[in-house]
C-alpha positions as CSV (number, residue, x, y, z in Angstrom):
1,X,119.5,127.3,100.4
2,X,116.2,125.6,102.1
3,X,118.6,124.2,105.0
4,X,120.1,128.0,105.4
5,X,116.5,129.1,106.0
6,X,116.1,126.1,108.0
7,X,119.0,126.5,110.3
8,X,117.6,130.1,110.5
9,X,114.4,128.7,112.6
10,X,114.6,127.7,116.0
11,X,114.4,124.2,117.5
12,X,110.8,124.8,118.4
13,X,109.9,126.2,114.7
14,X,111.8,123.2,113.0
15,X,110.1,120.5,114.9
16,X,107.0,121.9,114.7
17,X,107.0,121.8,111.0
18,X,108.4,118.4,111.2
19,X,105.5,117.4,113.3
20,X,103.3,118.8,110.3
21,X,104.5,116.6,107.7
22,X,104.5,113.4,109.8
23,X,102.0,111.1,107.9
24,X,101.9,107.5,109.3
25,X,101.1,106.5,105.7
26,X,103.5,107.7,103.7
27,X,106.5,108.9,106.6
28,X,109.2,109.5,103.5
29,X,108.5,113.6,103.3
30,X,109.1,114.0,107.0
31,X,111.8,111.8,107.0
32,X,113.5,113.8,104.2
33,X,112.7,117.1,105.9
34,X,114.5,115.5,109.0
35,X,117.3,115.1,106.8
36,X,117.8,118.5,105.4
37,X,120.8,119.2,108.7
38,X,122.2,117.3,110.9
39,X,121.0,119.6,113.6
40,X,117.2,118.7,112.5
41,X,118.4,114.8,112.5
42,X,119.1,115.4,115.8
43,X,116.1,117.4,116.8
44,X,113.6,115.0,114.8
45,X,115.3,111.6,115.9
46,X,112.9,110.4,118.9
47,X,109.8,111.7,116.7
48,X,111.4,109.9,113.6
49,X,111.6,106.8,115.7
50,X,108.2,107.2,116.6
51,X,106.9,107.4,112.9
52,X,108.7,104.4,112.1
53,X,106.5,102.0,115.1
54,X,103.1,104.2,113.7
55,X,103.8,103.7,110.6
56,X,104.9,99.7,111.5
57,X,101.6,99.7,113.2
58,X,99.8,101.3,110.5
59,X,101.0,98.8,108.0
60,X,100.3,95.3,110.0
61,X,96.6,97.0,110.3
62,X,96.0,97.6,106.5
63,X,97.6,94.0,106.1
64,X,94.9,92.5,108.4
65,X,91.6,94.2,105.4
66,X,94.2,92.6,102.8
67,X,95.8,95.2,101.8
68,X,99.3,95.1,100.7
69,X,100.5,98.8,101.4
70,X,99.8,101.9,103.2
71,X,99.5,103.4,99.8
72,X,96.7,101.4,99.4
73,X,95.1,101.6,102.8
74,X,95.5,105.9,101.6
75,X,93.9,105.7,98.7
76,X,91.1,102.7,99.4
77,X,87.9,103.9,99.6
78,X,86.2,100.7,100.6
79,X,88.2,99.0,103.8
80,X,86.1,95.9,105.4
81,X,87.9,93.9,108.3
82,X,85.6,90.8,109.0
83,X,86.6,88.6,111.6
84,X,90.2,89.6,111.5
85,X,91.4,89.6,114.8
86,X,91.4,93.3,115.3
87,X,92.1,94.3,118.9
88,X,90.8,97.7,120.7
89,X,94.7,98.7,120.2
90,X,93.9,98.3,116.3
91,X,90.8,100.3,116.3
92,X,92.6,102.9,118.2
93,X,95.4,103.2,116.0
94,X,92.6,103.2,113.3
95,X,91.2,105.9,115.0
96,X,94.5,107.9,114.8
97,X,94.8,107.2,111.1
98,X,91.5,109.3,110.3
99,X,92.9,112.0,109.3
100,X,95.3,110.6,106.9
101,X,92.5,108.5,105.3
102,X,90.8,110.9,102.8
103,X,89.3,108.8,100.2
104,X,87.9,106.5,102.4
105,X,84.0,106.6,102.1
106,X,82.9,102.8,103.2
107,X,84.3,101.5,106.4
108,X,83.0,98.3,107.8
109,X,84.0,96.5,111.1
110,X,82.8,93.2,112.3
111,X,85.1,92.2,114.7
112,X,83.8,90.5,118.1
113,X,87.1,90.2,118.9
114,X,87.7,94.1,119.5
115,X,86.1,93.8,122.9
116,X,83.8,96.0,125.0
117,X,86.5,98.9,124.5
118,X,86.9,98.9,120.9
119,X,84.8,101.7,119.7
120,X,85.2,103.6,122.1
121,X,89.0,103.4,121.8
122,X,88.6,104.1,117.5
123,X,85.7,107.0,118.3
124,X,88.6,108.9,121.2
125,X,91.3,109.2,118.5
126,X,89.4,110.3,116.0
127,X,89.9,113.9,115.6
128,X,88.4,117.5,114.1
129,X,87.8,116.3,110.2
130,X,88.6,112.8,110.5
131,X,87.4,110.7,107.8
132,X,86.5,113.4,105.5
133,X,84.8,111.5,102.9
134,X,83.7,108.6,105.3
135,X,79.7,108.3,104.1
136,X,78.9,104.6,106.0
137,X,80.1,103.2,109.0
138,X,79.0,99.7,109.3
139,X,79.7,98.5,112.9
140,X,78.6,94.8,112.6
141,X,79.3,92.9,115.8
142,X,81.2,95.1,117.8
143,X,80.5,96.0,121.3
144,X,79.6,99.3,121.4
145,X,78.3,100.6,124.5
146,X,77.7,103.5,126.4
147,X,81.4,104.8,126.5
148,X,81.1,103.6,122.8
149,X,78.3,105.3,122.0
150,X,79.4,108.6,124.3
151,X,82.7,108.7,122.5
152,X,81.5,108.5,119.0
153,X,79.0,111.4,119.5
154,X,81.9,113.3,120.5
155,X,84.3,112.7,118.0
156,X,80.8,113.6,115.9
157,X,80.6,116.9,118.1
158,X,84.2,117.7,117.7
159,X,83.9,117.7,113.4
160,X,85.6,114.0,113.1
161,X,83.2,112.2,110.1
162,X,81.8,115.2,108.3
163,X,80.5,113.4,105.4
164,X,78.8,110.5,107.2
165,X,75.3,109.7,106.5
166,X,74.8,105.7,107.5
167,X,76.1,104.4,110.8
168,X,74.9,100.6,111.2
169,X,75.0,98.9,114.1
170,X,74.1,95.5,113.9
């Protein structure tokens, strides 16, 4: 019955409730949806492939904080990476995972190797509601900048960290 009413929406329709259920965290309920025809297969494959690398991506960064699973990078409310290596390409793919973080209230990021783009590569993919619970940002050793700096106050401007009431920069 739920693939009739499927089939009954248009390509458009279909992937754009696809693209709704994509979580980099926890891809199974998109990949599922993707599965309920063979004309959504079809419609949903490069996007699906796409998920796969994010959520890839996603995993290798909750590995570097020590954690063994994107469940647990979901749910964590405390994440520290210190020292670990992360690149600007980590912090932005950080940045995109904002919204699927919403537990996370203590984020801490002391990582010289991140480079003079870092921040400002984590504060441009952060979007509208990102990090809801997010209360301290600790940015410990990180170069921010002025595009840092200028990109964080947007991603404040556009609604990303509601909740926060600490940034450190030290």
């Amino acid at each position: 019955r739920a693939a009739m009413a499927l089939a009954a929406l248009s390509g458009d329709e279909q992937c754009i409730i696809f693209s709704q259920l994509c979580n980099v965290l926890d891809p199974g309920v998109a990949v599922a949806f993707g599965s309920a025809s063979n004309e959504l297969w079809a419609l949903t494959q490069a996007r699906r492939q796409q998920l796969r690398a994010d959520h890839e991506a996603a995993t290798a960064l909750g590995r570097k904080a020590g954690l063994r699973s994107c469940k647990e990078l979901r749910e964590a409310k405390k994440v520290e990476w210190h020292k670990k290596g992360l690149t600007a390409a980590d912090l932005a793919t950080l940045g995109t995972l904002g919204s699927v973080l919403p537990a996370l209230e203590m984020l801490t990021l002391i990582e010289p190797t991140a480079g003079p783009d870092g921040v400002h590569q984590l504060a441009e993919k952060l979007g509208a509601g990102a990090l809801p619970a997010l209360a301290l940002l600790n940015l410990g050793d990180v170069y921010v900048g002025d595009a840092g700096a200028s990109a964080l106050a947007a991603a404040l401007g556009r609604g990303a960290l509601p909740r926060l009431k600490l940034l450190s920069l030290i």
